[in-house]
C-alpha positions as CSV (number, residue, x, y, z in Angstrom):
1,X,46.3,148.7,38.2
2,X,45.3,150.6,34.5
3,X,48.2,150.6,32.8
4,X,49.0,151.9,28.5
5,X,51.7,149.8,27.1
6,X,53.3,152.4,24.7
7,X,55.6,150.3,21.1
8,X,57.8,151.9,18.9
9,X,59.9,150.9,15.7
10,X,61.9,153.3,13.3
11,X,60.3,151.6,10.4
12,X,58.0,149.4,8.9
13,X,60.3,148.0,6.1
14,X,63.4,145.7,7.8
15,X,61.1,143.6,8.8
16,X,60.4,145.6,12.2
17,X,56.6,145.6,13.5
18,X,55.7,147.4,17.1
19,X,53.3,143.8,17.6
20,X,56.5,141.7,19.0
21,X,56.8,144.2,21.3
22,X,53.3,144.6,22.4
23,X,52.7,140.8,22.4
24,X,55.3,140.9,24.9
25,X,53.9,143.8,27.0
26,X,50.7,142.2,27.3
27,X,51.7,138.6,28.1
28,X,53.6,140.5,31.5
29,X,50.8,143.0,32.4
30,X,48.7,139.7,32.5
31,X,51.0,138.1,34.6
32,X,51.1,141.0,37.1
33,X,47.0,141.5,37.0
34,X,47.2,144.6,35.4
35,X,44.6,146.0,33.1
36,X,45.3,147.4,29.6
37,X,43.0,150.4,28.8
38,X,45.4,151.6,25.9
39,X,48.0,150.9,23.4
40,X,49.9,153.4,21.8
41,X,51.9,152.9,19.0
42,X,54.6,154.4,17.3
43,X,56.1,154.1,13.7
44,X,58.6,157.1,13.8
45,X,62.2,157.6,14.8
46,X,62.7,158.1,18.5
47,X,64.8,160.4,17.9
48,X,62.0,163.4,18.0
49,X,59.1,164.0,20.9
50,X,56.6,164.6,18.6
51,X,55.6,161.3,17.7
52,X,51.3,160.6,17.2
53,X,51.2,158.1,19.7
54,X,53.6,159.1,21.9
55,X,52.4,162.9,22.4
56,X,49.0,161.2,22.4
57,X,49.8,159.1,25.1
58,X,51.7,162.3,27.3
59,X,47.3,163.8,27.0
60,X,46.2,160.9,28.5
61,X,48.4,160.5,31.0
62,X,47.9,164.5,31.9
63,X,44.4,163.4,32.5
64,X,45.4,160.5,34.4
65,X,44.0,157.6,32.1
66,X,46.3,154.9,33.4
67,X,48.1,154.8,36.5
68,X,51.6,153.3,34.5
69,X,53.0,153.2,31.3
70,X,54.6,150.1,31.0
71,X,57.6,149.8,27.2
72,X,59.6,147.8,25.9
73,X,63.0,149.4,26.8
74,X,64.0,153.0,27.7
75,X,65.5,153.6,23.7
76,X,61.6,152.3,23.2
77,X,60.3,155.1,24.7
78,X,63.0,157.6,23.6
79,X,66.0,158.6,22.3
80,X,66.3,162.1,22.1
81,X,69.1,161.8,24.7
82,X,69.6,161.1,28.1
83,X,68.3,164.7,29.4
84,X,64.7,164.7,27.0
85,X,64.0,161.3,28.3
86,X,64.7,162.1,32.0
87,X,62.5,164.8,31.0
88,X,59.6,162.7,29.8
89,X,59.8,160.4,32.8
90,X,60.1,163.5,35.3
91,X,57.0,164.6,33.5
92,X,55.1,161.1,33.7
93,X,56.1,161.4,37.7
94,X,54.6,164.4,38.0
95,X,51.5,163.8,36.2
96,X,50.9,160.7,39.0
97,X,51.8,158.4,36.5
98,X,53.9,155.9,37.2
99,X,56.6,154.3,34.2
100,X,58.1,150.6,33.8
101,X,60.6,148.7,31.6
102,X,59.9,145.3,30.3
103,X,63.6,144.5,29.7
104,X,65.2,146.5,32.6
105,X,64.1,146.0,35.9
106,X,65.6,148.8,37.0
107,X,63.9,151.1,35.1
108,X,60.4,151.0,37.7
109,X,59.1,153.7,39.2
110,X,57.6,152.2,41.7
111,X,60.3,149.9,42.2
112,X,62.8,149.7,45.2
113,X,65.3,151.8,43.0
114,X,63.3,154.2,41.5
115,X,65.1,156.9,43.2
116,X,68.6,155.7,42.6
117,X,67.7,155.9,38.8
118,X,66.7,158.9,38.4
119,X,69.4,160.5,40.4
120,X,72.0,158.2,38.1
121,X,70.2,159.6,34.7
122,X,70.2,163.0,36.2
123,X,74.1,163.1,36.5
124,X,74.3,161.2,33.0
125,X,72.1,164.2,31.4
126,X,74.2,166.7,33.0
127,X,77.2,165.4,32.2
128,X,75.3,165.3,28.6
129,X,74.7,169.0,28.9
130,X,78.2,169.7,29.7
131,X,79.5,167.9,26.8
132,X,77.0,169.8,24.5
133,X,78.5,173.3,25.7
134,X,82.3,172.0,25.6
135,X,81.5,171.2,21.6
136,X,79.8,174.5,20.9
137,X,82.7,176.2,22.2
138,X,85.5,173.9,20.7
139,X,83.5,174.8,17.8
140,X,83.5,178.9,18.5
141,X,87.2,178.4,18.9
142,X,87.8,176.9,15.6
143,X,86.2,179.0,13.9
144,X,87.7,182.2,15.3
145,X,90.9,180.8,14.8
146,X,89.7,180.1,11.2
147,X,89.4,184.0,11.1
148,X,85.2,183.9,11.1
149,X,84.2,186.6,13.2
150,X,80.9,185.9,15.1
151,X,77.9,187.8,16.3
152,X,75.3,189.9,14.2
153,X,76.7,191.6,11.4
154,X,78.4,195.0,11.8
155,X,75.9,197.9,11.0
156,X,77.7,201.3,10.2
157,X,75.5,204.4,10.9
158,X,76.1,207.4,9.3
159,X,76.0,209.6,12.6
160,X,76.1,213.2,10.5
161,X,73.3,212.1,8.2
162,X,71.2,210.6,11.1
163,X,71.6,214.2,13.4
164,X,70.4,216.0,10.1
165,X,67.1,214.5,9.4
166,X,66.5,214.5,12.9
167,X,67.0,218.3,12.9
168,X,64.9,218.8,10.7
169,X,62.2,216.4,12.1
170,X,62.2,213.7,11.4
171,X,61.4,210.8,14.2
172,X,63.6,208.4,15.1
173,X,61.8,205.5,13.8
174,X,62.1,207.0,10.4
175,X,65.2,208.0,10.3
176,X,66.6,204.3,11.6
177,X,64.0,203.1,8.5
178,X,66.0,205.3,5.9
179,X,69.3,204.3,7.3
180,X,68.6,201.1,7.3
181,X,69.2,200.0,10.4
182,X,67.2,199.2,13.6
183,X,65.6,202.0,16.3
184,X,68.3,200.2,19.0
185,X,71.3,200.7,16.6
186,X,70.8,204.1,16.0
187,X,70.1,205.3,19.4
188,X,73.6,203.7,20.1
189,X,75.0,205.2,17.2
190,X,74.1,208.8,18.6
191,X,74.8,208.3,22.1
């Protein structure tokens, strides 16, 4: 099997090097037999998708360069949150590429519970998604009870001024131009 190992640290200072990951990676894709056509490697926070290596390595595996990616540990590969990096797996899957955590087993995709997983991260990202709304609209909440009011700003026409410079001609593109306001806005003004 062709296999990338992908390595990521947050930083170079601390100490941290992607290498003691690698040297790991390698040592168990030699004990499986597999054959390493690439390494990717990541200095960046894995809090963001658009990493070098890692957006890098997303090309290659559209074009099928390695059958597996094989990482360190899932918060190696990402953490952008439970729902991006079901994302990023989904999207390995359905490149034909297959994915593989050195330190959890159960993270395999072409293990016996590569199924299971998913379905368990799917319901953990969902449940993520649900939290996200229930904070926005705590959040909308306290503010209206703060007295902010929300939406777009209130435009006021003035109606009499509009209907007279249409009358005499002017289009309604103009005329919302010299009001100030937007085509939309006026023709709801006037209707």
């Amino acid at each position: 099997m062709q296999i990338c190992i992908y390595s990521r640290v947050s930083t170079r200072d601390k100490g941290q090097d992607t290498e003691n990951q690698a040297r790991q990676l390698r040592e168990f894709a030699a004990a499986q037999g597999w054959v390493i056509v690439k390494e990717y490697k990541d200095t960046a926070s894995g809090k963001r998708g658009d990493r070098a290596a890692f957006q890098e390595m997303f090309a290659a595996a559209s074009r099928r360069e390695f059958d597996l990616v094989l990482f360190w540990s899932l918060d190696r590969l990402s953490r952008e949150g439970v729902l991006e990096t079901l994302q990023h797996l989904q999207r390995l899957t359905g490149y034909g590429v297959g994915y593989r955590s050195f330190t959890e087993q159960y993270l395999d995709s072409i293990g016996p519970f590569k199924d299971a997983v998913l379905a368990i991260l799917a319901v953990i990202a969902k449940q993520e998604r649900v939290r996200l709304s229930e904070r926005v609209l705590a959040g909308l909440q306290r503010a209206k009870a703060n007295g902010r009011v929300g939406g777009r700003p209130k435009v006021d026409v003035d109606v009499k001024k509009a209907r007279a410079m249409m009358k005499d001609g002017t289009g309604l593109r103009p005329t919302a131009a010299k009001l100030g306001c937007s085509v939309n806005t006026l023709r709801r003004a006037l209707a």
